[in-house]
C-alpha positions as CSV (number, residue, x, y, z in Angstrom):
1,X,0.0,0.0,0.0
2,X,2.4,2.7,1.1
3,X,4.9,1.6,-1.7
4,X,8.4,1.1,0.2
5,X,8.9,-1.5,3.0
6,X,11.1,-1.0,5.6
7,X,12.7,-3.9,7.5
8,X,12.8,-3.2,11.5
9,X,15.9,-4.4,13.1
10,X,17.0,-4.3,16.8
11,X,19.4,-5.4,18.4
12,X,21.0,-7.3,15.5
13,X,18.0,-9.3,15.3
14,X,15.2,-8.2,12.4
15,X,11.8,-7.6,14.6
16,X,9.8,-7.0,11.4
17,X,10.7,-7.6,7.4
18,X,7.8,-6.3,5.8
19,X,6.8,-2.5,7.9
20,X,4.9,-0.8,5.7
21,X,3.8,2.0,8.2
22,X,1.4,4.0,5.7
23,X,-0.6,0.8,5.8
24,X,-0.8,0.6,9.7
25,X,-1.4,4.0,9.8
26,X,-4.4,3.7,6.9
27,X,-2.8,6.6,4.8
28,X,-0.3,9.0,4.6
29,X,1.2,11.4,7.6
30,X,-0.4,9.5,10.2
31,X,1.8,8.9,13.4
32,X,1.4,5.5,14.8
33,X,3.2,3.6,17.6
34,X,4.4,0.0,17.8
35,X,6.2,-2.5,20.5
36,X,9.0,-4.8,20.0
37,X,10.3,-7.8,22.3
38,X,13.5,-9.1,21.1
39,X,15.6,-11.0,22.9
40,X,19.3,-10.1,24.2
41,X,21.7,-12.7,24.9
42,X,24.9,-12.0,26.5
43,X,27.1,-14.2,24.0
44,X,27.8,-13.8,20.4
45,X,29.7,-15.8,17.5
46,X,32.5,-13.8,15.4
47,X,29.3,-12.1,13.3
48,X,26.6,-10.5,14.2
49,X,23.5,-12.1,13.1
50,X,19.3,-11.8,13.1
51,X,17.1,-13.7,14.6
52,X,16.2,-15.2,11.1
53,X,19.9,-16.2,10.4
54,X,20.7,-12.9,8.4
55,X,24.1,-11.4,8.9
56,X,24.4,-7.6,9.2
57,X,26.6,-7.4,6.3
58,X,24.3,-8.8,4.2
59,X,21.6,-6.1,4.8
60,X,24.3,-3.4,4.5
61,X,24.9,-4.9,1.2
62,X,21.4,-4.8,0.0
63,X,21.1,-1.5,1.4
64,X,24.4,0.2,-0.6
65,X,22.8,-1.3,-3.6
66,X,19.0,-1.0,-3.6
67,X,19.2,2.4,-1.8
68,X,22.5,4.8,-1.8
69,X,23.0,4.0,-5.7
70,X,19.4,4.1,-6.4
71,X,17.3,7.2,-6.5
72,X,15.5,7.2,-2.8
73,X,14.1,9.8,-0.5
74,X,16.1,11.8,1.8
75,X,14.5,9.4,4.8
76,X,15.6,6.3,3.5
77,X,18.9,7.5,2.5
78,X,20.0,8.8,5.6
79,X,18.7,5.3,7.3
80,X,20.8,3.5,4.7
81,X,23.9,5.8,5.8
82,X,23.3,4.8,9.5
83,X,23.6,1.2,8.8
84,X,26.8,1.8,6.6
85,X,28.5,3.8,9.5
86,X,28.2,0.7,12.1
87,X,29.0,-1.6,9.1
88,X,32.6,-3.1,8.0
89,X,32.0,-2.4,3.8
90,X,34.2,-4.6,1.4
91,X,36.4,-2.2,-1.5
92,X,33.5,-2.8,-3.8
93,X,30.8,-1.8,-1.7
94,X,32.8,1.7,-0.6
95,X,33.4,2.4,-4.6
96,X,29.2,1.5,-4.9
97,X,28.6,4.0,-1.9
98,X,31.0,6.7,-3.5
99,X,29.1,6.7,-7.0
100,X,25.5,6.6,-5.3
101,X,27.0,10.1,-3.6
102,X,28.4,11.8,-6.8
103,X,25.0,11.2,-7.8
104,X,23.1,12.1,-5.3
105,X,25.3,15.4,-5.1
106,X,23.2,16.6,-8.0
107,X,19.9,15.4,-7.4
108,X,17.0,17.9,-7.5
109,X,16.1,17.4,-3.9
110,X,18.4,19.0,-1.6
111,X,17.5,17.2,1.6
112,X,19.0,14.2,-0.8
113,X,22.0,16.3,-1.7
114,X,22.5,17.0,2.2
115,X,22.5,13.7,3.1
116,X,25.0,12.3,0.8
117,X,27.2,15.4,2.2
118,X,27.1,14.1,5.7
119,X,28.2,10.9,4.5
120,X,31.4,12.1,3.5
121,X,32.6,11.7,7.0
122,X,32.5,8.3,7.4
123,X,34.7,7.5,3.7
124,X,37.9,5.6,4.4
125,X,40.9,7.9,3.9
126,X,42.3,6.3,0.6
127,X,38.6,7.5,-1.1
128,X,38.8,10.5,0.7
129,X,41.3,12.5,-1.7
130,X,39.7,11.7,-4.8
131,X,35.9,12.1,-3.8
132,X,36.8,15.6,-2.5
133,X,38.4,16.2,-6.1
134,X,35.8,15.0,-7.3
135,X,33.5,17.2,-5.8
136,X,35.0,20.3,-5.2
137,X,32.8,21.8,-7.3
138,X,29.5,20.6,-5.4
139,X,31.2,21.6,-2.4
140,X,32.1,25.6,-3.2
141,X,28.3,25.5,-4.3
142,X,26.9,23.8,-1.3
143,X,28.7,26.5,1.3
144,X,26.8,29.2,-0.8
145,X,23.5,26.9,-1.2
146,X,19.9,28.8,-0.8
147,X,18.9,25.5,1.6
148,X,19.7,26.2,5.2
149,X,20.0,22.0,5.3
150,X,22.6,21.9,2.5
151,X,25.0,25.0,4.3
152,X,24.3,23.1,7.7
153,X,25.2,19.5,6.5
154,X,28.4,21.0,4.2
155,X,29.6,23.2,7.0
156,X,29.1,20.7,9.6
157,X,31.2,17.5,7.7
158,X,33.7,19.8,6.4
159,X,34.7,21.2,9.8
160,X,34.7,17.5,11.1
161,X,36.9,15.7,8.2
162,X,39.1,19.3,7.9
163,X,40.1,18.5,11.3
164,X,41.4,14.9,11.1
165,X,44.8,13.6,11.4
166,X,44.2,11.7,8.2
167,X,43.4,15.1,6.3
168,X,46.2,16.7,7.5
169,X,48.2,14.0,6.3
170,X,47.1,13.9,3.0
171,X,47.5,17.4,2.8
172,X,51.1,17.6,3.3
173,X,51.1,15.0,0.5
174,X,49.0,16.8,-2.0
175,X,49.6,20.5,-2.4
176,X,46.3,20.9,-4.6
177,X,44.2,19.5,-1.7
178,X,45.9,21.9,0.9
179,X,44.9,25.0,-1.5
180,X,41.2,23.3,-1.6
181,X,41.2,22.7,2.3
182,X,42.5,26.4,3.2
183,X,39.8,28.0,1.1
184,X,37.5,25.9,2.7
185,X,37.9,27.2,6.3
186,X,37.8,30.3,5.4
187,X,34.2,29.6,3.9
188,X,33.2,27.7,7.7
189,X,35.1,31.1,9.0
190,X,32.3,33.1,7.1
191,X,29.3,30.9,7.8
192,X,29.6,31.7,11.9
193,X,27.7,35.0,10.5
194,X,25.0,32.8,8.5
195,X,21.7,34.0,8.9
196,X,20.3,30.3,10.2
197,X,20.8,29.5,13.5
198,X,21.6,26.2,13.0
199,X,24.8,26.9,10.3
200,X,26.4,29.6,12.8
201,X,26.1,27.7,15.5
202,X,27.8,24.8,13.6
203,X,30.4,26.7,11.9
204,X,31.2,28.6,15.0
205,X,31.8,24.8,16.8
206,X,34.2,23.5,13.5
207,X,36.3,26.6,14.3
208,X,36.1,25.8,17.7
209,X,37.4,22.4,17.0
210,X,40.1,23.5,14.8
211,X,41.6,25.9,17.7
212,X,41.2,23.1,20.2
213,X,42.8,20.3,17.7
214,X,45.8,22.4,17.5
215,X,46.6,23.4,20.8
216,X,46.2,19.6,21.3
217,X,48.8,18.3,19.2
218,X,50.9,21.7,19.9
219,X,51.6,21.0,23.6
220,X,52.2,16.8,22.5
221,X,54.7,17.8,20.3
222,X,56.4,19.8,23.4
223,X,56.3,17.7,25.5
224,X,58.2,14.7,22.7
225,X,54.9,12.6,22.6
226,X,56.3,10.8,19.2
227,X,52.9,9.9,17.5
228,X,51.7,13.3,16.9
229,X,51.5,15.2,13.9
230,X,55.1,15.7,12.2
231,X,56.9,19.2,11.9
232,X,55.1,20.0,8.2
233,X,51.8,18.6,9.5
234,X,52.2,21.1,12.5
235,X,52.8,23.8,10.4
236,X,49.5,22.9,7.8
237,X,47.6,23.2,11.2
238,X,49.3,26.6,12.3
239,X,48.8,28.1,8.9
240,X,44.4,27.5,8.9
241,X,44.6,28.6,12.8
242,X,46.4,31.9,12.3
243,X,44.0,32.7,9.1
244,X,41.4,32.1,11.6
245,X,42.7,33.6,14.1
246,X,42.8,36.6,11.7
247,X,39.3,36.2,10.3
248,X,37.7,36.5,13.9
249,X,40.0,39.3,15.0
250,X,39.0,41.3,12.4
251,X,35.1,40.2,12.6
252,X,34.8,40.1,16.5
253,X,32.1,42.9,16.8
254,X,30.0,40.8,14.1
255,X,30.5,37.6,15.4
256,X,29.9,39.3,19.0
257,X,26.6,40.6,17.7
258,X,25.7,37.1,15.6
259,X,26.1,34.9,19.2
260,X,23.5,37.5,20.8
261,X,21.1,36.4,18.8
262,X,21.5,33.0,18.7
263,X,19.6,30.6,21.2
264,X,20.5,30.8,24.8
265,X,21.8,26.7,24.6
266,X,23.9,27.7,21.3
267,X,25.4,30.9,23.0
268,X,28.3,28.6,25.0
269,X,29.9,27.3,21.6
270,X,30.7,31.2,20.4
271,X,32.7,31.7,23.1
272,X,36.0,29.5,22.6
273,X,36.3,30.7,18.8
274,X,36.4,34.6,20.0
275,X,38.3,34.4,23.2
276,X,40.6,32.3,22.1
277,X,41.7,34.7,18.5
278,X,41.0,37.7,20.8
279,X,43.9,36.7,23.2
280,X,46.5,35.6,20.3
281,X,46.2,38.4,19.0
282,X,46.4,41.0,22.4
283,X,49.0,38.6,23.4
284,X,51.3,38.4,20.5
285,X,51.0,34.5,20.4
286,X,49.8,34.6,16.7
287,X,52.9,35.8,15.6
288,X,54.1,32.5,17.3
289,X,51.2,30.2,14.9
290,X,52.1,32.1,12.2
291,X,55.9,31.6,12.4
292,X,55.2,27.4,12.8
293,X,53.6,27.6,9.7
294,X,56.3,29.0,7.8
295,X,54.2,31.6,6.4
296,X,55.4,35.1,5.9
297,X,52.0,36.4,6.5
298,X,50.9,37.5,3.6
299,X,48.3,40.2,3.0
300,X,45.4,39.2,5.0
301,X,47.8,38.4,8.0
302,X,46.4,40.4,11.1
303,X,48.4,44.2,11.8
304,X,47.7,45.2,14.9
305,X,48.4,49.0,14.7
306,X,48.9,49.7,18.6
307,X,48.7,48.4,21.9
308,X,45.5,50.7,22.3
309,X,43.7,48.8,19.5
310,X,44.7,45.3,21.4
311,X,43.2,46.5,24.5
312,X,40.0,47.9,22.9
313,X,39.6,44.2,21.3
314,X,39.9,42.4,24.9
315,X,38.0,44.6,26.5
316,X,35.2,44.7,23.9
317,X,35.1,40.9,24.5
318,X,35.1,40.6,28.4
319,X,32.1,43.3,28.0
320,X,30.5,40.9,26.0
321,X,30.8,38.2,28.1
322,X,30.3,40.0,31.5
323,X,26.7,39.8,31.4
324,X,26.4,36.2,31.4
325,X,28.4,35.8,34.6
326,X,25.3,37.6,36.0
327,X,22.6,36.0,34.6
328,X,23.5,32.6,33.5
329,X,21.7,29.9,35.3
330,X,24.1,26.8,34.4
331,X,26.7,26.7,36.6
332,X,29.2,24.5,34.2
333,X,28.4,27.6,31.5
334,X,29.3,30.0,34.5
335,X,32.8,28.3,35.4
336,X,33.5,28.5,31.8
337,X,32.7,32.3,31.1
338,X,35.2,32.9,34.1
339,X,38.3,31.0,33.1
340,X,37.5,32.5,29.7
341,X,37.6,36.0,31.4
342,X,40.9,35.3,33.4
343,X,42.5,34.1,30.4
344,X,41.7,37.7,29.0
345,X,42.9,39.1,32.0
346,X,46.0,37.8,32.1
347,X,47.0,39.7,28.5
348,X,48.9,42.2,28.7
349,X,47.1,45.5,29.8
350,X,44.4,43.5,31.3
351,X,42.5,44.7,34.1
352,X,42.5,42.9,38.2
353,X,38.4,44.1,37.7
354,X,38.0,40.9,34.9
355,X,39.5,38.4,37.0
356,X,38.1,39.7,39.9
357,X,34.1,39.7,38.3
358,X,35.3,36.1,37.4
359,X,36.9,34.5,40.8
360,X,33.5,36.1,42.5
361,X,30.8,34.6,39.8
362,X,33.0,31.4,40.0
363,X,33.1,31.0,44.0
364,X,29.4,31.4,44.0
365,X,29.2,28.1,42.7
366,X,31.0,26.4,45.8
367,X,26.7,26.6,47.6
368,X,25.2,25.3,44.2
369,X,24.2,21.6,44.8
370,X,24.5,20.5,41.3
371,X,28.4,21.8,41.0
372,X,29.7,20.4,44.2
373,X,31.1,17.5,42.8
374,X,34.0,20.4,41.0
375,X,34.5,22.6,44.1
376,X,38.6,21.0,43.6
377,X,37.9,22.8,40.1
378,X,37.0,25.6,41.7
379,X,39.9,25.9,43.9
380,X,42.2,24.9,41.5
381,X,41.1,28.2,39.1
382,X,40.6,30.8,41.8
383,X,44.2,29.8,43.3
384,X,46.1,29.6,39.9
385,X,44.7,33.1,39.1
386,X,45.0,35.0,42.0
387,X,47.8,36.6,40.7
388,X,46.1,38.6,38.2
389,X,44.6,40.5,41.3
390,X,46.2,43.5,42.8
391,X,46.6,43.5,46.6
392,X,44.1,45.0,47.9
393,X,41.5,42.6,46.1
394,X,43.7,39.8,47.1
395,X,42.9,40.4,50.8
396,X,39.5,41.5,50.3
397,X,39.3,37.7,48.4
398,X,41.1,36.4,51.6
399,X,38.3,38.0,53.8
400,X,35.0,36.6,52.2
């Protein structure tokens, strides 16, 4: 009746083979609820199997073939993509999935189209090189796509996979993919001001990410951990941080003004990308990024004219974030605000009054209930900061 058939499987075990749920529901839209018993056994063999014998590869099989290369909707293409993540594919079936994607990258529907994109994640790394030249193209288009799902899916893969060892690697092997790859962040860079919600919010996490990544593998190479990045992939890394360290230095009263309108629960993910390009660049520490990458700069690299305009940039910032110290009501969100404001304190020309506003807003958690568990946290950050406080706020501190 409904025309497609799903089959229902949990727990590696198919519950029903034949749902056709337009049927139970006697027509189209109509929600309808159902209850499964399956039964869960605490021993397996070497495969994973359903109750009627059928081993999961098998159904992966018949779903790369009878849905990701064949034309389906957006519903039963992203189920299909599900089953492949959890799945070991054979070669074959990988080169299948990779053809039923070029295809779907130009199919008329873009919730199709954005659904193939957010596969891209999950292709092994020796696909990964010649599917993104394959689809460069689709890719420059997607970032500038009139479908909020097709810049959300495109911005939110792209920051993930640009990210990856793997990527880096293959970068430092293939100049042509590096070019590709720095372009692209600076398009993620630019969709933190996108008019959906959704695609800043995402875009402002994949910069995020990328800051996080390299400060990561930056302090593991100090400190001789020997399976981190090597000295070229360090400096492929350093080169797409300091042009996004540049990018948010220069757009920090936008991107100040885009998280203020974002939903409260998506504020927190704006706050690592700006604080943490605001302080390289007051503190000096991009020129430090920019020198790993072996990059003379170039023409978009960040001039900092005086130590005036630093100051105005940090304190523009801790302005902005201020606020929330006051009338945020998650304490984790709270703690975080302050360290971030104590990191900006400690810049030079940075004010006792930030870390001050912050040690305060953070010792008021030490009563909450639901943060007791982190009052060593707290300790921890008041004590390793007290030396951004002059005297006299030290001992008033001392005294509460």
């Amino acid at each position: 009746m409904g025309g497609r058939r799903f089959l229902v499987y949990i727990a590696n075990q198919s519950a029903e083979e034949q749902a056709d749920i337009v049927m139970w529901g006697s027509g189209n839209g109509i929600p309808i609820y159902r209850d499964y018993i399956v039964f869960m056994s605490g021993t397996g063999g070497h495969k994973k199997q359903s109750a009627v014998g059928r081993d999961i590869s098998v159904i992966a099989k018949s779903a790369v073939e009878e849905i990701v290369a064949s034309p389906a909707s957006a519903v039963c293409k992203k189920l299909a993509f599900d089953l492949i993540r959890s799945t070991h594919l054979t070669v074959d079936l990988w080169d299948t999935v990779c053809t039923g994607i070029l295809t779907d990258l130009d199919f008329p529907d873009p919730d199709v189209s954005a659904t193939a994109v957010s596969i891209l994640a999950a292709i092994p790394s020796y696909r990964l090189p010649k599917l993104i030249s394959d689809t460069k193209k689709e890719i420059n288009n997607y970032f500038d796509s009139p479908s909020d799902n097709l810049r959300f899916a495109i911005t939110e893969t792209m920051g993930c996979i640009l990210a990856r060892d793997n990527l880096v690697t293959l970068c430092e092997k293939n100049v042509n993919l590096l070019d590709k790859v720095f372009g692209w962040w600076g398009r993620i860079g630019q969709n933190m001001l996108d008019g959906s919600d959704a695609v800043s919010k995402v875009g402002f996490e994949s910069v995020g990410r990328l800051f996080q990544e390299f400060d990561t593998k930056r302090m593991s190479r100090l400190a001789g951990d020997k399976l981190i990045d090597s000295e070229n992939s360090l400096a492929i890394r350093s080169n797409w941080v300091s042009s996004m360290v540049d990018f948010v230095w220069k757009k920090r009263s936008a991107l100040m003004a885009r998280s203020l309108v974002l939903p409260v629960e998506s504020f927190r993910v704006t706050v690592l990308p700006i604080v943490y390009a605001v302080k390289a660049v007051a503190s000096g520490s991009v020129e430090v990024i920019r020198k790993l990458s072996k990059s003379s700069g170039g023409s978009n690299a960040t001039i900092v004219d005086s130590n005036a305009e630093r100051f105005v940039g940090v304190s523009n910032v801790v302005t902005h974030l201020v606020l929330f110290l006051a009338w945020s009501l998650d304490p984790a969100f709270i703690f975080e605000v302050g360290i971030d404001m104590m990191y900006l304190a400690d810049v030079p020309g940075g004010k006792p009054e930030w870390a001050s506003q912050s040690i305060i807003a953070i010792l008021t958690l030490w009563d909450r209930q639901e943060f007791a568990s982190a009052r060593e946290s707290i300790v921890r950050a008041v004590v390793t900061n007290l030396h951004l406080l002059d005297l006299h706020m030290q001992v008033c501190l001392l005294e509460l």
